[in-house]
PAFI-482274 format. One record per residue (C-alpha): y, x, z. Coordinates in steps of 0.25 Angstrom, whole numbers, plus 5000, padded with zeros to 4 digits. Layout:
// residues N
YXZ/...
END
This chain:
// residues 488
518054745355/519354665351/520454745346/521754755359/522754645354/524254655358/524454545365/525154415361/526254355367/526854185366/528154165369/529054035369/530253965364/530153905378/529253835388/528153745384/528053775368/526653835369/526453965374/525453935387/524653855375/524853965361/524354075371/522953985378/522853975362/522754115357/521954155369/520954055366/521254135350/521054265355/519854235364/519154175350/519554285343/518554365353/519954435359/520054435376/521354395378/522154335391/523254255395/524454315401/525854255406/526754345414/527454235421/527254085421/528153975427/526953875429/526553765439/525353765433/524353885437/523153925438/522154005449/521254115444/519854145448/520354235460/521554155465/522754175458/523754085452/524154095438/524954015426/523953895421/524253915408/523654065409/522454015414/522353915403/522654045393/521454125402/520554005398/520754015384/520454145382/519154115391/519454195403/519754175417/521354195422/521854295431/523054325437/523454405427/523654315416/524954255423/525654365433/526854285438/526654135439/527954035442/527753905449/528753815451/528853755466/530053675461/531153665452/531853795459/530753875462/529453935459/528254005467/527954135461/526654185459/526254335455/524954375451/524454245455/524954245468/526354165474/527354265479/528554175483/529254045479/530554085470/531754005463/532054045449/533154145450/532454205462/531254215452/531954275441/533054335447/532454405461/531054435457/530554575453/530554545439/530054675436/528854655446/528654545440/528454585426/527754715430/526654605437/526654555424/526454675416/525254705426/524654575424/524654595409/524254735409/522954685417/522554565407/522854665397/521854765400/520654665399/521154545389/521554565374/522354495370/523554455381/524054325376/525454325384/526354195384/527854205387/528654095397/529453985393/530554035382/530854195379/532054175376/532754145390/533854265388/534054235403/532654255407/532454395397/532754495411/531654425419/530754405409/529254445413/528654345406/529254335390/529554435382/529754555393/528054555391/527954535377/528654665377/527854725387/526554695381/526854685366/526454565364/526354485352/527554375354/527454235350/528454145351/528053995353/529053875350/528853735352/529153665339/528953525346/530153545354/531253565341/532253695339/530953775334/531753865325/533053885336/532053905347/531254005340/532354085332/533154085345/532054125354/531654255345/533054295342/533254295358/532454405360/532754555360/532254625349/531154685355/530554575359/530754495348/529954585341/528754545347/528754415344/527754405331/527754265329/528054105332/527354005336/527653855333/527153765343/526853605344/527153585329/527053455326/526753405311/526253475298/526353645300/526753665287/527753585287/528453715296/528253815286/529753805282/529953835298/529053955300/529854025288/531053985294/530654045308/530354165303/531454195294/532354175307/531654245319/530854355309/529654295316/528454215309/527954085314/526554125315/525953985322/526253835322/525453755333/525353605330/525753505341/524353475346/523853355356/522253375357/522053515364/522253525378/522753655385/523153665397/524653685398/525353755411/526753685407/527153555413/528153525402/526753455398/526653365407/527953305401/526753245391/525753185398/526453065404/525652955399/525452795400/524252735405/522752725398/522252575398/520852645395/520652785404/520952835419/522452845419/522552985428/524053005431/524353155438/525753125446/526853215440/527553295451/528753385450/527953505454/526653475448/525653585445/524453615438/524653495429/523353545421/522353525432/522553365424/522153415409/520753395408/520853265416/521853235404/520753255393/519753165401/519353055391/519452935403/520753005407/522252965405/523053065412/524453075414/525553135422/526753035428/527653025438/527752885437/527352785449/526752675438/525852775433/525452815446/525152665452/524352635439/523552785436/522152765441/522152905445/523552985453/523353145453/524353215461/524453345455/524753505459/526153545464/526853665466/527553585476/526853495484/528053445495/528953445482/528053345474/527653255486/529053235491/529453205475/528253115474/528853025488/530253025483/529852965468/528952865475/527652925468/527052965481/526952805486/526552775470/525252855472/525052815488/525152665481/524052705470/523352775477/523152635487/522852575476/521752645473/522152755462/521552875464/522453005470/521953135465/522753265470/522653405465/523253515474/524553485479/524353335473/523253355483/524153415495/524953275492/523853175495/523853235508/524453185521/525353315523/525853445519/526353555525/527153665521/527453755534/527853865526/528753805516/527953845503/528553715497/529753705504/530453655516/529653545520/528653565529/527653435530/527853325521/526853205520/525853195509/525353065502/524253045512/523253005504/522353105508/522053165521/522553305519/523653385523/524253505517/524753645521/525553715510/525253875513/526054005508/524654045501/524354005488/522853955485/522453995471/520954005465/519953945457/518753845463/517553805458/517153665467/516353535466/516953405467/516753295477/515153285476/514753345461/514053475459/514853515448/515753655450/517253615443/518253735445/519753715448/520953795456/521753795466/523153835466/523853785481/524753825494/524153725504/523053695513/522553565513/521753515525/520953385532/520353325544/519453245537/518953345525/518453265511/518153385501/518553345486/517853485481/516953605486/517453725481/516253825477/516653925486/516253835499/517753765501/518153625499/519553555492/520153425493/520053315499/519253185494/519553065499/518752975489/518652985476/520052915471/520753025481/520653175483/521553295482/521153425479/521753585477/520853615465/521653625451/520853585438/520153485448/520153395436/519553495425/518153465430/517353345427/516753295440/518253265446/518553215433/517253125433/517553095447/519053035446/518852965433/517652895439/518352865450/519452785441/518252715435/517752785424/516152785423/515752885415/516752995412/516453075399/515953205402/517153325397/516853455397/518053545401/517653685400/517353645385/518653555382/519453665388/518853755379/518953695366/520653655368/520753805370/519853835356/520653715348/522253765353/521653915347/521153845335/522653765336/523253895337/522453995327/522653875316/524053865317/524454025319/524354135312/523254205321/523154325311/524554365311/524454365327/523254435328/523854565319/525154555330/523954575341/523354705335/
END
C-alpha cells in the first residue's frame, strides 16, 4: 500500500500559463509511480465541459486530468463549473447541475460564498477518501487582491487542504521575474508559506542558459525554481482554454482535406476537433472569414453556449449566407450540437433560456426545428454511426429538443434511441460531443471529400502516449525528488 501523500497544488501567475496541462502531467506521474491520484478544481470558468458516466457536467479540462490518471471522472472533481452565456453573464452549475444564469457581480458579490466553498470542501473531502494523491489546480492568477474575499478557488483551499503550492508562470509571455516576485510577495504570510516551488513554463531555447535566472528568483521570493518546461509543438493535450484557438487559424493545404470549424463568439467544446486535427489527410483550422469558408471542402458548425446569440451574429457578419453559398455548391455542412440546432429551420426559446427572443429562423438546411428547454441534457453514449457496426462513444451536453416530420437518424445510441439527422452524407447534424474521436465518422467524412483509403489511427493508443510523453516532458525538466519529500 502506497504511503498517504499531501496533496499537491498549481497555481498561476495568470490564466493560460499551464496549469490545466502541469497538473494532467503529474497525474499521469503519480499514476506511473503506482500512486492513485485524482484531479480536482473547485471552481472553473469553462465553455468547455464535459459529462460524466451518470450525467453530470463538469470542467473539460478535469476530465482530461481524470484520463491521465486512468480513471473515469465524476462530479467531484470539479464542484462549481462557470459557463459563459455572453460577455455579461454566465450559467452556473453546482455539483454538475445548472442552478441559474448569473452576471459577474451578482456571481461574486450575492452568492452564498460560504456555500459555496463548503460544497467545495465536500467534494474534496469525498475524492479524498478514495484517491491519493489530489492534484489541485488554482484559477487564473492568485494574486487578484480584489478577488482574495471571494476566493473559493485559490488559495483559500490550499490552506484548507495543506496543499503543496506550486506556482506556474509563463515565461513565453515576458515580465517573468516581476510576475513572479510580485505574485509571491502579494500573498499573506500564511499562504505564502505554502508555496514550495516555481515552475517555469513554455521556455523557449537552451535551459541552462536560465540558470543565472533561477538564482536570481530565488534569492528575491525565498522560493526555488524547481521546474523548467520547454515550449513544445509535438504532444497534443486537450486544452479547456480557448485563448488557444487564438493559434490555430491556418492557410489553406494544396495536398490534404482543408476542414475549417466556423469561429463563433460563444463557441463551446472547441476539443470535440482535436483528434480530427491530428488526422494525417486533415488540415484543420478555425476562421471567421467568408474566403475560407467558400473554399474549405468541409464547414463544421460547432457547439455554443448560446445558440440565438451565434446565429444572429453569423446573419449580421454575412457568414450565414457564405455557408448557404457553400453549402449550394456542394461543400459538405457538418454540425455538432448547437451548430446542429442552427442547420435547422427554427428555434424556439418559449422560456427565454437565451434571452428575449422567442423564434428566430435557422439556416434551413436541414429539416429540423429546435425547442430550447429549462432542463439540461447531460450523459455519456455509446452509439453506431450511419450503417457501421462499430460502437464509438461521445457525449451530450444540451438545452433543446430537436424534432422532424420526416426522421433520418445519423446515429443509434445503445440504449435503443436515435440522434441527428442525416440528410446525405455531405450533410448532418447531431447532439454527440467527441463525434469526431472515432474512426468510422472520421473515415466516412474524409471519403466523402475524396480520399480513398484513409489511414487507419488508433485513438485510444495516440491519446495514451501524449499523456505518457507530457509526464516524461515534465519528470525530465523537474525536480520530482524534491516534490515527492514536500508530499510525504
Amino acid at each position: 500500500m502506497k504511503k498517504k501523500l499531501r496533496p499537491i497544488m498549481f497555481v498561476g501567475t495568470g490564466s493560460d500559463v499551464g496549469k490545466s496541462i502541469i497538473n494532467a502531467a503529474f497525474c499521469r506521474i503519480f499514476l506511473q509511480d503506482n500512486y492513485k491520484p485524482a484531479p480536482f478544481k473547485a471552481q472553473n470558468m469553462s465553455l468547455n465541459s464535459f459529462a460524466t458516466s451518470d450525467g453530470f457536467e463538469i470542467g473539460r479540462a478535469q476530465a482530461v486530468q481524470a484520463e491521465a490518471c486512468g480513471i473515469d471522472c465524476r462530479v467531484e472533481m470539479n464542484p462549481v463549473l462557470l459557463k459563459p452565456t455572453s460577455d455579461l453573464t454566465s450559467q452556473v452549475v453546482l455539483n454538475g447541475k445548472p442552478i441559474g444564469n448569473l452576471s459577474a457581480s451578482e456571481y461574486f458579490l450575492q452568492t452564498d460564498r460560504e456555500m459555496l466553498f463548503n460544497e467545495a470542501l465536500k467534494a474534496y473531502h469525498k475524492l479524498a477518501e478514495e484517491f491519493n494523491p489530489l492534484v489541485i489546480e488554482g484559477a487564473g492568477s492568485i494574486s487578484e487582491m480584489n478577488l482574495w474575499k471571494k476566493d473559493i478557488t485559490n488559495m483559500r483551499i490550499a490552506l484548507a487542504t495543506n496543499a503543496a503550492t506550486y506556482l506556474i508562470a509563463d515565461i513565453d509571455r515576458g515580465g517573468i521575474f516581476g510576475s513572479v516576485y510580485g505574485t509571491i510577495q502579494l500573498l499573506p504570510p500564511q499562504e505564502r508559506k505554502l508555496i514550495k516551488g516555481i515552475i517555469i513554463n513554455k521556455f523557449r531555447g537552451e535551459i541552462d542558459l536560465f540558470k543565472e535566472g533561477k538564482k536570481i528568483l530565488k534569492e528575491l521570493t525565498g522560493i526555488p525554481v524547481v521546474g523548467i518546461i520547454p515550449y513544445y509543438r509535438d504532444i497534443y493535450i486537450d486544452d479547456e482554454d480557448s485563448v488557444v484557438l487564438d493559434k490555430k487559424h491556418g492557410t489553406f493545404s494544396k495536398d490534404k482535406i482543408n476542414i475549417v470549424v466556423v469561429l463563433l463568439k460563444q463557441m463551446s467544446n472547441f476539443t470535440d476537433f482535436n483528434i480530427l486535427e491530428r488526422i494525417p489527410e486533415v488540415h484543420l483550422f478555425y476562421t471567421n472569414s467568408i474566403d475560407d469558408i467558400l473554399n474549405a471542402d468541409i464547414i463544421i458548425l460547432p457547439g455554443s453556449k448560446n445558440i440565438i446569440s451565434d446565429l444572429l451574429h453569423l446573419r449580421k457578419t454575412g457568414l450565414a449566407k457564405t455557408i448557404l453559398t457553400a453549402h449550394k455548391q456542394g461543400k459538405a455542412v457538418y454540425g455538432i450540437c448547437g451548430g446542429y440546432q442552427m442547420m435547422g429551420t427554427k428555434i424556439n426559446d418559449p422560456h427565454h433560456v437565451e434571452g428575449d427572443i422567442e423564434i428566430i429562423s435557422g439556416l434551413g438546411i436541414l429539416p429540423v426545428k429546435t425547442t430550447l428547454t429549462k432542463e439540461k441534457v447531460t450523459e455519456q453514449c455509446n452509439f453506431t454511426f450511419l450503417h457501421s457496426r462499430v460502437k464509438c462513444k461521445g457525449y451530450e451536453i444540451h438545452m433543446g429538443e430537436t424534432g422532424t416530420d420526416t426522421p433520418s437518424p445519423l446515429c443509434k445510441i445503445i440504449n435503443g434511441s436515435e440522434d441527428g439527422y442525416f440528410s446525405n452524407p455531405k450533410t448532418w447534424g447531431t447532439y454527440i460531443h467527441g463525434i469526431f474521436d472515432n474512426m468510422p465518422v472520421i473515415k466516412s467524412i474524409i471519403e466523402t471529400a475524396g480520399v480513398k483509403e484513409p489511414v487507419d489511427f488508433n485513438i485510444e493508443e495516440f491519446k495514451d502516449a501524449q499523456y505518457n510523453k507530457l509526464a516524461e516532458l515534465v519528470r525530465q525538466n523537474t525536480d520530482v525528488s524534491y516534490i515527492y519529500n514536500n508530499l510525504e
